[in-house]
C-alpha positions as CSV (number, residue, x, y, z in Angstrom):
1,X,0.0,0.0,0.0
2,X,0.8,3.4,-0.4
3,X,0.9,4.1,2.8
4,X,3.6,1.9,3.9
5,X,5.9,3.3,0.9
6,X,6.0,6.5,2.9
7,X,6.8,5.5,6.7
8,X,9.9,4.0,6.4
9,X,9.3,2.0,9.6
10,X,10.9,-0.8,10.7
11,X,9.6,-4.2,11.5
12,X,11.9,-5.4,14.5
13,X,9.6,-8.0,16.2
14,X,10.4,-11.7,15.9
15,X,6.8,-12.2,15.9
16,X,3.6,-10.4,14.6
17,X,0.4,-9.8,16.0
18,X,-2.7,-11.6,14.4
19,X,-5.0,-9.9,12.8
20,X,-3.5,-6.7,13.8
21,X,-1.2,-4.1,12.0
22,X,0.8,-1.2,11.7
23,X,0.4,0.3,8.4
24,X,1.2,4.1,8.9
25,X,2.2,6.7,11.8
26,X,1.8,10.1,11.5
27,X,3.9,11.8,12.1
28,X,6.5,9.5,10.6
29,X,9.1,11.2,13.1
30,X,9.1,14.6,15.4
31,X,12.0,16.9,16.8
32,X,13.0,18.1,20.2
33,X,13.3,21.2,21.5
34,X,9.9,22.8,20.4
35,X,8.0,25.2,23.3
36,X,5.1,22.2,23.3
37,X,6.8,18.9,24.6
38,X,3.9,16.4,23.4
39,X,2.8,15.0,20.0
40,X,0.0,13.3,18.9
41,X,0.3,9.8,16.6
42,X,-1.9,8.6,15.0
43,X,-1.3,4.5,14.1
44,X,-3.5,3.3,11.7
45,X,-3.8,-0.5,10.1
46,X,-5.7,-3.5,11.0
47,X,-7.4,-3.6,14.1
48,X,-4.3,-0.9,15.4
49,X,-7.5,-0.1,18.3
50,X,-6.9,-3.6,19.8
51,X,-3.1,-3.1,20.0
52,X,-1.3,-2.0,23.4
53,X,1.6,0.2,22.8
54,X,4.4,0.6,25.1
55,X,7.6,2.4,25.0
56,X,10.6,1.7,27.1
57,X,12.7,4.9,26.6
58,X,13.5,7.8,29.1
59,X,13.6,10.6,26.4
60,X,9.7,9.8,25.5
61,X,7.2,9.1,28.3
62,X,3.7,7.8,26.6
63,X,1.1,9.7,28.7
64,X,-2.3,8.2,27.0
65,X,-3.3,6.0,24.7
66,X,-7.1,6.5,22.9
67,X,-9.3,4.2,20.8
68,X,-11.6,5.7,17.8
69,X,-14.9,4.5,16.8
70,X,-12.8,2.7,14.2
71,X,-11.1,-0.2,15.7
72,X,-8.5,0.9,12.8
73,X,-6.6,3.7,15.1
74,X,-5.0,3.8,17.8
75,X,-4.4,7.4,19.4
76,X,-0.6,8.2,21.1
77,X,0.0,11.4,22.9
78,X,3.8,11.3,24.1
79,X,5.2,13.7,26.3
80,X,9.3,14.2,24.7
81,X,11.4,15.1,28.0
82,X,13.5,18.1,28.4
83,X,16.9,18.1,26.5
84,X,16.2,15.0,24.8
85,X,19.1,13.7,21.7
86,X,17.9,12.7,18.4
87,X,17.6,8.6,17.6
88,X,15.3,6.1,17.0
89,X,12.6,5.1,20.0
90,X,10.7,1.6,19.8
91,X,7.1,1.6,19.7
92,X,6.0,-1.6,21.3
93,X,2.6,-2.6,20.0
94,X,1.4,-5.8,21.8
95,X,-1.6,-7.9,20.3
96,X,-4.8,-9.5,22.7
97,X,-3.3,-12.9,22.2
98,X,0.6,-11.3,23.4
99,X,2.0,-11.2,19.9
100,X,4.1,-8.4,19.4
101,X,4.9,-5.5,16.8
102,X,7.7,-3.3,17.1
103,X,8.2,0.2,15.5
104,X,11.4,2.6,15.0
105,X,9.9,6.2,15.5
106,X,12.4,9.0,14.8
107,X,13.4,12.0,17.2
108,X,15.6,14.2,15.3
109,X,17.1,17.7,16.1
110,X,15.3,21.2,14.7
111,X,18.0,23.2,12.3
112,X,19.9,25.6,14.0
113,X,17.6,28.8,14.4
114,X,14.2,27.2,13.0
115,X,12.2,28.7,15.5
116,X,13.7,32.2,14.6
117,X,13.2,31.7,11.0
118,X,12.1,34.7,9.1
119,X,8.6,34.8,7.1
120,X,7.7,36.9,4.7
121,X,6.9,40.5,4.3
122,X,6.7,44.1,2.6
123,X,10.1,43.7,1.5
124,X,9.1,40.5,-0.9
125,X,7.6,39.8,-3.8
126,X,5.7,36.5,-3.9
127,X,5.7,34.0,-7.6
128,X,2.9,32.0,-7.6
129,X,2.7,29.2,-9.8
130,X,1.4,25.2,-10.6
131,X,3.8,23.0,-10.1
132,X,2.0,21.1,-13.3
133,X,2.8,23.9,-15.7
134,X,6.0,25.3,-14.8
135,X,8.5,22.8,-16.2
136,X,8.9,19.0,-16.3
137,X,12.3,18.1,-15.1
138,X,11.8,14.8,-14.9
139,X,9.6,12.7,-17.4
140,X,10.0,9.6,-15.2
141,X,7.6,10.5,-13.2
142,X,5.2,11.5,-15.5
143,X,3.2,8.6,-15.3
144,X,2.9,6.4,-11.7
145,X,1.5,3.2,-11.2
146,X,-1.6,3.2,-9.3
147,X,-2.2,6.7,-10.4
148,X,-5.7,7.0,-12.3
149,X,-5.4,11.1,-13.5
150,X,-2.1,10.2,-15.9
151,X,-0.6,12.6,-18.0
152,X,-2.2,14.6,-21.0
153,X,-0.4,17.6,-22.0
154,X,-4.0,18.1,-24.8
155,X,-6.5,18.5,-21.4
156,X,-6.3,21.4,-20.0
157,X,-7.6,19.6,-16.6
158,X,-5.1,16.8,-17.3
159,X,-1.6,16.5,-15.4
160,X,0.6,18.5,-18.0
161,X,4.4,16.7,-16.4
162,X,5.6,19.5,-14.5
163,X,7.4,18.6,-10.8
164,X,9.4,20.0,-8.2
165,X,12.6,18.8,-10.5
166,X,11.5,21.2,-12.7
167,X,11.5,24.3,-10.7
168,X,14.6,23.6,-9.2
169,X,16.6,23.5,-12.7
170,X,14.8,26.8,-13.3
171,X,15.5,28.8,-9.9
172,X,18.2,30.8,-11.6
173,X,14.9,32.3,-13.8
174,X,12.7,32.9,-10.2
175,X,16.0,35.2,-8.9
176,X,17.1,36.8,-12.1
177,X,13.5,37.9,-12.3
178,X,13.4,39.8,-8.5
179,X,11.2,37.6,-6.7
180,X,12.2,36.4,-3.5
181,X,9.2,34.3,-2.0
182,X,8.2,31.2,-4.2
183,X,4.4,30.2,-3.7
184,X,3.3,26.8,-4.5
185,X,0.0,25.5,-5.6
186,X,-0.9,21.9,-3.1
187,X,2.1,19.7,-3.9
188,X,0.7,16.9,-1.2
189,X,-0.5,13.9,-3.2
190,X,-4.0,14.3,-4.8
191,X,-5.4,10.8,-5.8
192,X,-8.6,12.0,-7.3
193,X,-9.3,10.4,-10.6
194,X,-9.6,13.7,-12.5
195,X,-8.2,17.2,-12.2
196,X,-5.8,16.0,-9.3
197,X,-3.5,18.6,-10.9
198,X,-5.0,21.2,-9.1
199,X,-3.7,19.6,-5.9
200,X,-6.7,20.6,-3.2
201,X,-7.6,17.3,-3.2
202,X,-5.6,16.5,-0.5
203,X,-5.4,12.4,-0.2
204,X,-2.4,11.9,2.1
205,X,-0.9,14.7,4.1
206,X,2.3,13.6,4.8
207,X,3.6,12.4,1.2
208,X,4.3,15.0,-1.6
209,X,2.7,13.6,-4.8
210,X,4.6,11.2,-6.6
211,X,4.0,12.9,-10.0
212,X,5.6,16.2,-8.8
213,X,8.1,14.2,-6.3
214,X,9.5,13.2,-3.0
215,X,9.4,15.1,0.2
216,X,13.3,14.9,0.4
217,X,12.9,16.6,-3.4
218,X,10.6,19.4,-1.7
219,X,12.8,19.4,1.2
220,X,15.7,20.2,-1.5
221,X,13.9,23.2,-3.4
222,X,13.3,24.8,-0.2
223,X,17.3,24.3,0.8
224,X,18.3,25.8,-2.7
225,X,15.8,28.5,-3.2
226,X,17.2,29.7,0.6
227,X,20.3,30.2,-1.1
228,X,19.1,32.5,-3.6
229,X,17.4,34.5,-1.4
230,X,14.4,33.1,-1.9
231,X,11.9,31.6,0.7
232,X,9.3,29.0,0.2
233,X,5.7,29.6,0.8
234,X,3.5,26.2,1.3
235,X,-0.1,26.1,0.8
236,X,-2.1,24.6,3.4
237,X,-5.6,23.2,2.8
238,X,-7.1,22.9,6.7
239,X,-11.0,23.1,5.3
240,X,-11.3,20.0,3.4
241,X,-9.4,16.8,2.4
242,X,-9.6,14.1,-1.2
243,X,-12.6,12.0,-0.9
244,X,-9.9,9.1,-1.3
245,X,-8.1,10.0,1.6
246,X,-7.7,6.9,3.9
247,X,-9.1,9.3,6.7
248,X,-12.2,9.9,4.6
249,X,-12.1,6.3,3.4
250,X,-12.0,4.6,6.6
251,X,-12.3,7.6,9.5
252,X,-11.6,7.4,13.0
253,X,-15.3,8.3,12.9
254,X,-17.7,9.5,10.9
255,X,-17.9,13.2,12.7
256,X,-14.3,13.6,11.7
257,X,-16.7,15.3,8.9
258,X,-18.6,17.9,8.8
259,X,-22.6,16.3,8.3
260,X,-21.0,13.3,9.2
261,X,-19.3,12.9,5.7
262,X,-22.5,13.3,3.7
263,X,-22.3,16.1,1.3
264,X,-24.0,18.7,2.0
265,X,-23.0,21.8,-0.1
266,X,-21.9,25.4,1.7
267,X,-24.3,28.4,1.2
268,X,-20.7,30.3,0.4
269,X,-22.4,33.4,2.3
270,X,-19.1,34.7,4.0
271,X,-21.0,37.9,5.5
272,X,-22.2,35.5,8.4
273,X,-18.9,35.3,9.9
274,X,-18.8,38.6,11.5
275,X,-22.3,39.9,10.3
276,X,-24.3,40.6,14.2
277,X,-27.7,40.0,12.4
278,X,-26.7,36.4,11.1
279,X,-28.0,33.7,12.2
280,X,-26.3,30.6,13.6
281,X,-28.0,28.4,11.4
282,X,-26.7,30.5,8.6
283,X,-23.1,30.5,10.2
284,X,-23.6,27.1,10.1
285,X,-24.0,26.3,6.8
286,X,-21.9,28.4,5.3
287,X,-18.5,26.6,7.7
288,X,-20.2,23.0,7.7
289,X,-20.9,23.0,4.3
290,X,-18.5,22.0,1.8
291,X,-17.2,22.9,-1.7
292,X,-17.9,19.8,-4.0
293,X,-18.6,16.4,-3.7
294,X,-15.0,15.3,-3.9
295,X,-13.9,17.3,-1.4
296,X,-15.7,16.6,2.3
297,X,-14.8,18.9,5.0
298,X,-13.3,18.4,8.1
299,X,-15.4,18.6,11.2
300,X,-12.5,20.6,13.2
301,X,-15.1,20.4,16.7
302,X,-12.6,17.0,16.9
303,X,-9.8,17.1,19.1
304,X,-7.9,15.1,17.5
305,X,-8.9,15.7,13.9
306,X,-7.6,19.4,14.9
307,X,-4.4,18.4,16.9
308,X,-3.5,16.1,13.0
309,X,-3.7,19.3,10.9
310,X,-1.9,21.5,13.2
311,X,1.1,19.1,13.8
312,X,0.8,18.4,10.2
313,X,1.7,21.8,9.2
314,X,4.5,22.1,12.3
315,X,6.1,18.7,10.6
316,X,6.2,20.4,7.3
317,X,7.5,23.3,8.8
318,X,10.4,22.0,10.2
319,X,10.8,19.1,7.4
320,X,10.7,21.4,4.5
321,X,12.3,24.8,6.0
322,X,9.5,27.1,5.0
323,X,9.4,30.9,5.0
324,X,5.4,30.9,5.5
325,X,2.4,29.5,4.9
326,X,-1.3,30.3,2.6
327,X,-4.0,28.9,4.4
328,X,-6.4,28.2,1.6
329,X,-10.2,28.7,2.5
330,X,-9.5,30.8,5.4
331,X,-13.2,31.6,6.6
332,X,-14.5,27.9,5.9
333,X,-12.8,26.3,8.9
334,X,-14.2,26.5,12.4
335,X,-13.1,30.1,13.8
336,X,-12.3,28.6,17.2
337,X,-9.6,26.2,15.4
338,X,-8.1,28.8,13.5
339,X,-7.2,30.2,16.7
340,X,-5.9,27.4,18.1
341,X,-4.1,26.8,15.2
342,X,-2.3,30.2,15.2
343,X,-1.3,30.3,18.5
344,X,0.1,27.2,18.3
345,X,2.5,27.6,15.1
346,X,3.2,31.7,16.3
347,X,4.4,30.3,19.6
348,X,7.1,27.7,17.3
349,X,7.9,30.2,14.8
350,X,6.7,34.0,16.3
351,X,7.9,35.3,12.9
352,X,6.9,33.0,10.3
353,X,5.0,34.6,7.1
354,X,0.8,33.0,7.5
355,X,-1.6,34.3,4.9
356,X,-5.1,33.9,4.8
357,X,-7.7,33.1,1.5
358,X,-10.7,35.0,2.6
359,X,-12.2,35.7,-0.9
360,X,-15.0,38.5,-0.3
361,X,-14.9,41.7,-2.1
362,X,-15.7,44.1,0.9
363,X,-12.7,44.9,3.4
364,X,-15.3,45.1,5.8
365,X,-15.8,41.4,5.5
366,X,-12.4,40.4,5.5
367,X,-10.5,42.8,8.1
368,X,-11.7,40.9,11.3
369,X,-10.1,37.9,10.3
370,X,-6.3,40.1,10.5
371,X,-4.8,40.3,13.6
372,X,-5.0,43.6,15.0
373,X,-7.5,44.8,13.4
374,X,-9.8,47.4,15.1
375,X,-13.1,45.4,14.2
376,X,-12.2,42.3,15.1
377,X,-13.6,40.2,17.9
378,X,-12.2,40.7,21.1
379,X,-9.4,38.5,22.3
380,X,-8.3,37.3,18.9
381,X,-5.3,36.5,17.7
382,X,-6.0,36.4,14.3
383,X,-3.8,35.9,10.9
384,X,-1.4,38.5,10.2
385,X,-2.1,38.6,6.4
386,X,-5.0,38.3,4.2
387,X,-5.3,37.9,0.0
388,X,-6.5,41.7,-0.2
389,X,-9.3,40.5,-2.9
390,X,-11.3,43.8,-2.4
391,X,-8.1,45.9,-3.5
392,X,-8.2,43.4,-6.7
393,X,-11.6,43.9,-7.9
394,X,-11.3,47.5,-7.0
395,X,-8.1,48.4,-8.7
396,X,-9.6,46.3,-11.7
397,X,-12.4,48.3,-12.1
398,X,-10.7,51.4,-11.7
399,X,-8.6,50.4,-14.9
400,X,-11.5,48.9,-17.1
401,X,-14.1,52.3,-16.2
402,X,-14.2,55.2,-18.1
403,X,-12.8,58.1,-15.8
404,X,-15.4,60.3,-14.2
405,X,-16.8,61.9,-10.9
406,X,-17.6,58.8,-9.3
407,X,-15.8,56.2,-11.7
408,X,-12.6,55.2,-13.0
409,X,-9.3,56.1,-11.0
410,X,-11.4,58.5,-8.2
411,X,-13.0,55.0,-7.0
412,X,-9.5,53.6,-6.3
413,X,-8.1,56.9,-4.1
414,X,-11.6,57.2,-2.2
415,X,-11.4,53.0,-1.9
416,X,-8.2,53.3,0.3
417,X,-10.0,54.4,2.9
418,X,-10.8,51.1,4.3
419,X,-7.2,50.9,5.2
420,X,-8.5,52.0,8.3
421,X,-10.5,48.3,9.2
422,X,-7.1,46.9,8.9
423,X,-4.9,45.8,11.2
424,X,-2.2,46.9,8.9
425,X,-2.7,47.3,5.7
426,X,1.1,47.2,4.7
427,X,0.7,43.1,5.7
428,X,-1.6,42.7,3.0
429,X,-1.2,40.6,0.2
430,X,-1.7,42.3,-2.9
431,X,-2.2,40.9,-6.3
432,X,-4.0,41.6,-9.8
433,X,-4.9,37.8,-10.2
434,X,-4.0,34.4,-9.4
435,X,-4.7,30.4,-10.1
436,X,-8.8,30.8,-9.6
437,X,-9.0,34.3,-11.7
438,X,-9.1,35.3,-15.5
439,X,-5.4,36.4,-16.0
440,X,-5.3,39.8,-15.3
441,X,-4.4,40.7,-19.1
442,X,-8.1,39.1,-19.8
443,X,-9.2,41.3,-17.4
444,X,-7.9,44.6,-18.7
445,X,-9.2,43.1,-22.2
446,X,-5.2,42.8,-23.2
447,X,-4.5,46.3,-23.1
448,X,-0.4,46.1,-22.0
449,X,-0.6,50.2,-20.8
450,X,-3.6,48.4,-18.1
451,X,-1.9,45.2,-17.6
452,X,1.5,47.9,-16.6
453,X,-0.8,50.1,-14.6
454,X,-1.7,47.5,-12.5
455,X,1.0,46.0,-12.0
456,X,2.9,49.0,-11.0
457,X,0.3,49.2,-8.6
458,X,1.0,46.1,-6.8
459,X,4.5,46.5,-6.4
460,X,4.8,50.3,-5.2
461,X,1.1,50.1,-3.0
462,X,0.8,49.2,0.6
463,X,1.3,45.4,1.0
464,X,3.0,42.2,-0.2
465,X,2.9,41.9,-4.0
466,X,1.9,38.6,-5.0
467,X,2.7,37.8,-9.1
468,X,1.2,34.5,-11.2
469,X,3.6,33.0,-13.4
470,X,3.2,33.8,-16.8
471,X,1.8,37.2,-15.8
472,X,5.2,39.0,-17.3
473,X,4.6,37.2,-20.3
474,X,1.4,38.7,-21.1
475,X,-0.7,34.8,-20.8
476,X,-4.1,35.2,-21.1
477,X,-7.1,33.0,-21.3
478,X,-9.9,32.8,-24.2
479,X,-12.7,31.1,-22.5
480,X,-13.5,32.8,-19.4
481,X,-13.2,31.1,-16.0
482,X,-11.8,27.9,-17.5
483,X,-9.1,27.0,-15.0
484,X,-6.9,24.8,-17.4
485,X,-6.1,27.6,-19.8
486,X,-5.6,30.3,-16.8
487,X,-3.2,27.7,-15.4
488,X,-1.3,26.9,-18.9
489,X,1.9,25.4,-19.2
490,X,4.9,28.2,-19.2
491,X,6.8,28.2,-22.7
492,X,10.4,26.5,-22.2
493,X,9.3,24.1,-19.9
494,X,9.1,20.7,-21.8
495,X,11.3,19.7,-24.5
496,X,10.0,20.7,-28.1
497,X,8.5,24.0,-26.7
498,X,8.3,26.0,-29.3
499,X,9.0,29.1,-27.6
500,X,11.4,29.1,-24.4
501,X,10.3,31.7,-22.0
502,X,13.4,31.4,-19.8
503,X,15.8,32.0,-22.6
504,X,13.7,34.4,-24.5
505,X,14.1,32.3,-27.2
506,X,10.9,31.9,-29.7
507,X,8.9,34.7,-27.3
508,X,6.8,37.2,-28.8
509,X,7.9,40.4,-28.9
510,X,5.5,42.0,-26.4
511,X,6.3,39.1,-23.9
512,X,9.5,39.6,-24.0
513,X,9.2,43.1,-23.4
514,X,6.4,43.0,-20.8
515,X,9.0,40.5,-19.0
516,X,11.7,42.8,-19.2
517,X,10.1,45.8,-18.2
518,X,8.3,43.8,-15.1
519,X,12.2,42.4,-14.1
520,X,13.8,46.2,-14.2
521,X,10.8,47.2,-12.1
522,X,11.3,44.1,-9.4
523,X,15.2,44.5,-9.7
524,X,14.8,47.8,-8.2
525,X,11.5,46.9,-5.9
526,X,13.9,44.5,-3.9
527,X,16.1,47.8,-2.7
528,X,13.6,50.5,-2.4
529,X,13.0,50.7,0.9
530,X,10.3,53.5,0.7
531,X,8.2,51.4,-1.3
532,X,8.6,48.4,1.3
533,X,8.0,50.6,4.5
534,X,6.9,54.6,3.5
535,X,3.8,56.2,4.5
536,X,1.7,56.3,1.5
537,X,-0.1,59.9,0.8
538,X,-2.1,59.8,-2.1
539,X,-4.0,62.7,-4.4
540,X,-7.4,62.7,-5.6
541,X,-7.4,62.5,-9.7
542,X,-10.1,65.3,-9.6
543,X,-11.4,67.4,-13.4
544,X,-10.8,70.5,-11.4
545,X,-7.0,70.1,-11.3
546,X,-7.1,68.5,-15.2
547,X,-5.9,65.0,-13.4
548,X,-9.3,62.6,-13.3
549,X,-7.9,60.2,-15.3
550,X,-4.5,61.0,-13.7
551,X,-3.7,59.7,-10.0
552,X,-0.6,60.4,-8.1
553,X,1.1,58.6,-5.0
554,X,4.1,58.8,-3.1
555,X,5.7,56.4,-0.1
556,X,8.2,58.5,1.8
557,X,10.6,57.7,4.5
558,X,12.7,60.2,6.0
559,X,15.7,59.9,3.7
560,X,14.3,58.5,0.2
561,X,10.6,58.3,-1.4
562,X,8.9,57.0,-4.4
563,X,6.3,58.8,-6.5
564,X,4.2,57.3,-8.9
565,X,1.9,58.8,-11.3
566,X,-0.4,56.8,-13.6
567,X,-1.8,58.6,-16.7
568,X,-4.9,56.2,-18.0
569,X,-6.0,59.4,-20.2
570,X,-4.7,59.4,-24.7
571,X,-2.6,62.5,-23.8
572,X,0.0,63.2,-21.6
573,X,0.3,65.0,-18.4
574,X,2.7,67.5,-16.5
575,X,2.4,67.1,-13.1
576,X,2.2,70.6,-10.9
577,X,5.0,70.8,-8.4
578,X,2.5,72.5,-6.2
579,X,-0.5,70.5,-6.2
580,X,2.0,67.8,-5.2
581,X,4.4,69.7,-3.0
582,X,3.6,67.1,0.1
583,X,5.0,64.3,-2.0
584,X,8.0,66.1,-2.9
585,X,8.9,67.9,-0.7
586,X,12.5,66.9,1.1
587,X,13.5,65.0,-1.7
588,X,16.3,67.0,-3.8
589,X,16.9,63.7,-6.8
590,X,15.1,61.7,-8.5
591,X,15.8,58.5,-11.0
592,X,13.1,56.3,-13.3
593,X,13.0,53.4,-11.3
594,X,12.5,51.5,-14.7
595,X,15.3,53.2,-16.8
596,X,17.6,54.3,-14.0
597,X,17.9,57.8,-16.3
598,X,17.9,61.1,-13.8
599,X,15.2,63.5,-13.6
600,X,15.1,67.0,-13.0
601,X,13.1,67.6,-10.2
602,X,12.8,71.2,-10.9
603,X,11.7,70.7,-14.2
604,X,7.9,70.3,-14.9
605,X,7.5,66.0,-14.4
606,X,5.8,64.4,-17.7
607,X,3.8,61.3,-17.9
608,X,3.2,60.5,-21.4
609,X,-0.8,59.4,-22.2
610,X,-1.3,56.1,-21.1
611,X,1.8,55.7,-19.1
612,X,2.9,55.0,-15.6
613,X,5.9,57.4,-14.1
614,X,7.8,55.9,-11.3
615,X,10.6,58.1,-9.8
616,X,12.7,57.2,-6.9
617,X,13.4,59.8,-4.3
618,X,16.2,60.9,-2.2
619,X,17.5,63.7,-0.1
């Protein structure tokens, strides 16, 4: 089975029990020296219920044993004493009839400064991309036995070849671009007979998917993308599971699930969160419910259901050496959880970068979930970021209207506003699309002065800039919503490609230049410092100062600034060194962040018609 592939356990016992076995434990091993001494593991095979463990070592005391509903687990909390060393420790499981089993379980010993491991920030840019379509490094995994959803590069919901092998051979690309944070779609096996590409299917959360994989392959990416200055970010699916995961299969018990593992879809009504009015019945249904048939969500009421997932994501933590985490359905799981959750990962890594998917277009309904924030329920601890959706749609809209009192680029400035539910806003992250969105060159009806607009945006704004690959190649998608062609394979990935995206070879002429232009303008994001922590002041684009289809920024820190102007309107535009005299003022030079040419900042400032100007600032 395939779960016995992935434990690497020992069988030490002269004898066996009958009728009893040990197929997996989870967590196949643990570390000392985290702030919580105990673990939970879970032991699942034959009958493991009827077994009796014991363990005869001083480093690891065995404090309770539990059975499920299911006779098929067995329940372990151990307690791992102060100071403990790293080896193996038996697990003695012993039969009704006094047959034995014996288990090696690992203690190993956390990396030298893994609980001060730095997250990620203001001062990053974040890549998103599919593991599936990014590059296949290694055919020979293409294809693996007992694997239903095979490859076929000619359906767009088919597995396309791309792996972890493959993004490793291209990191050079990831750096040479600017980004410094590497986002992952799922890369935890996903069993599902069809679109398993998409990885939220998760079917065993301790295995990385053979087709992309191994965890000691994952493990690697992470150790070489840290040398290049570039963390990983893993994305964690706590809502829901693959209807053939063993623990959805078989189940301790059928309330690991929420309506006991009958489908039952959610209402998707996200206002009943926070909403006073809303009724509990309402609340209900929108958490309980879940998302498709193939996906049945986790009933996180269960103690130990809740302690898996949150040791889980500790174990990957530690295994992998990630820089944070995106926690995928944010507002679906039980909000008591999510606490518990957080406070028990802050108090192992107090700086690690968590973001939260809470996709609602009003900041009102997402700010309570962020920590801090002024609206949020009392006593919270709350995520520190949150996919800034309402920032998406708004700046979208902004591009795509015509420009007028109360449309267009005004709607953005007076949009801003609702900084103020934030926690902080700066924590944000901030993107013009991603895997579940039309690519934002759809959007903005493949107009490249839009698609530049908005991007420039993102990456001078408040917030963390998140960018989907293929974005600086200009990909778009025909058919509207259809998640195959937004999440199409990236040119130079797979022998035969006819164009090769990360030698230019083959590219169109506007990719390439949408790619380099978006690499000067991250080159010089990484370094600008204003852009990472400045206060933002920001101008109305009013008809009374000739500028409504013109709006102007700055971010300014004591020593250096940034201004940007955008210029949606078919002429250009001088700015007046008086109406923006508070952005200014201080700053003596200025440079084009894109060309690096000097600008006279005495001179009147022109931004050509449909243009963005970015100028960095100093004393």
């Amino acid at each position: 089975m395939r779960f016995a592939l992935a434990l690497l356990l020992v069988l030490t016992a002269s004898a066996g029990a009958r009728g009893q076995s040990v197929e997996r434990i989870d967590p196949p091993h643990w570390w000392t020296g985290f702030e919580a001494p105990g673990v939970q593991l879970l032991v699942y095979g034959q009958e493991a219920g009827r077994l009796e463990a014991s363990i005869a070592d001083p480093r690891v005391r065995l404090v309770r044993a539990e059975t499920a509903e299911n006779a098929n687990y067995l329940f372990l909390d151990l307690e791992i004493a102060q100071g403990a060393g790293p080896g193996p420790v038996v697990l003695r499981f012993t039969a009704p009839d006094g047959s034995t089993l014996e288990r090696s379980w690992e203690l190993k010993t956390r990396a030298p400064g893994s609980a001060a491991r730095e997250g990620f920030d203001s001062t990053d840019t974040v890549y998103l991309l599919y593991p599936d379509r990014f590059a296949n490094g290694d055919p020979s995994n293409d294809t693996v036995a007992g694997y239903v959803d095979g490859l076929d590069r000619d359906d767009p919901g088919g597995r396309h070849g791309g792996d972890i092998q493959g993004i490793i051979d291209r990191l050079g690309y990831v750096e040479a671009m600017g980004f410094t944070q590497l986002w992952l779609n799922p890369v935890l096996e996903n069993a599902e007979a069809r679109n398993s590409y998409h990885g939220y299917a998760i079917t065993d959360h301790y295995r990385v998917d053979p087709r992309l994989g191994t965890n000691a392959l994952y493990a690697e990416l992470s150790r070489l993308a840290r040398e290049r200055g570039i963390g990983l970010v893993k994305d964690v699916v706590l809502n829901h599971a693959g209807s053939n995961h063993f623990l959805f299969t078989d189940p301790p018990s059928p309330s690991w699930f929420n309506n006991r593992g009958v489908f039952t879809p959610s209402t998707h009504q996200h206002t009943t969160i926070h909403d006073p009015y809303a009724a509990e019945a309402d609340r209900a249904d929108f958490v309980e419910g879940w998302f498709a048939p193939t996906m049945p969500d986790f009933d996180h009421s269960e103690p130990r259901l809740a302690r898996y997932l949150i040791e889980n994501t500790i174990w990957w933590i530690e295994e992998a050496g990630l820089s944070g985490l995106r926690l995928d359905t944010y507002a679906f799981s039980d909000g008591a959880f999510l606490e518990d959750f957080l406070d028990r990962i802050l108090a192992e890594y107090p700086d690690l970068g968590i973001v939260g998917e809470e996709w609602a277009l009003d900041p009102a309904v997402i700010a309570p979930f962020q920590s801090g924030s002024p609206v949020a329920p009392d006593g919270q601890t709350g995520v520190g970021s949150l996919m800034d959706f309402p920032l998406q749609w708004r700046l979208r809209e902004a591009l795509r209207e015509q420009d007028g009192w109360d449309s267009g680029l005004i709607t953005l400035y007076q949009f801003m506003i609702n900084d103020r539910l934030y926690g902080d806003a700066n924590a944000l992250m901030v993107f013009a699309d991603n895997h579940d969105f039309d690519r934002i060159h759809t959007q903005l009806g493949e107009d490249e002065a839009l698609t530049k607009m908005a991007l420039a945006v993102l990456l001078t704004t408040r917030g963390i800039p998140q960018i989907l690959y293929g974005t600086e190649l200009l990909f778009t998608n025909a058919s509207p919503g259809d998640h195959g062609e937004i999440r199409a394979d990236f040119p130079g990935g797979w022998a035969g490609d006819a164009a090769d995206a990360f030698t230019g070879e083959g590219l169109a002429r506007e990719a390439a230049a949408m790619q380099d232009w978006l690499r000067r303008l991250l080159t010089w994001r990484r370094t600008a410092r204003a852009v990472h922590s400045g206060d933002l002041i920001h101008f109305a684009p009013l008809e009374r100062h000739g500028t409504q289809a013109v709006y102007v920024y700055a971010r300014r820190l004591p020593e250096e600034g940034v201004l940007v102007a955008i210029n949606k309107a078919g002429t250009g535009h001088t700015l007046d060194p008086q109406r923006y005299r508070e952005a200014l003022a201080g700053y003596a030079r200025a440079v084009d962040a894109i060309t690096g040419a000097p600008v006279d900042l005495a001179a009147p400032l022109a931004v050509p018609a449909r243009s963005v100007l970015i100028l960095d600032l100093a004393r």
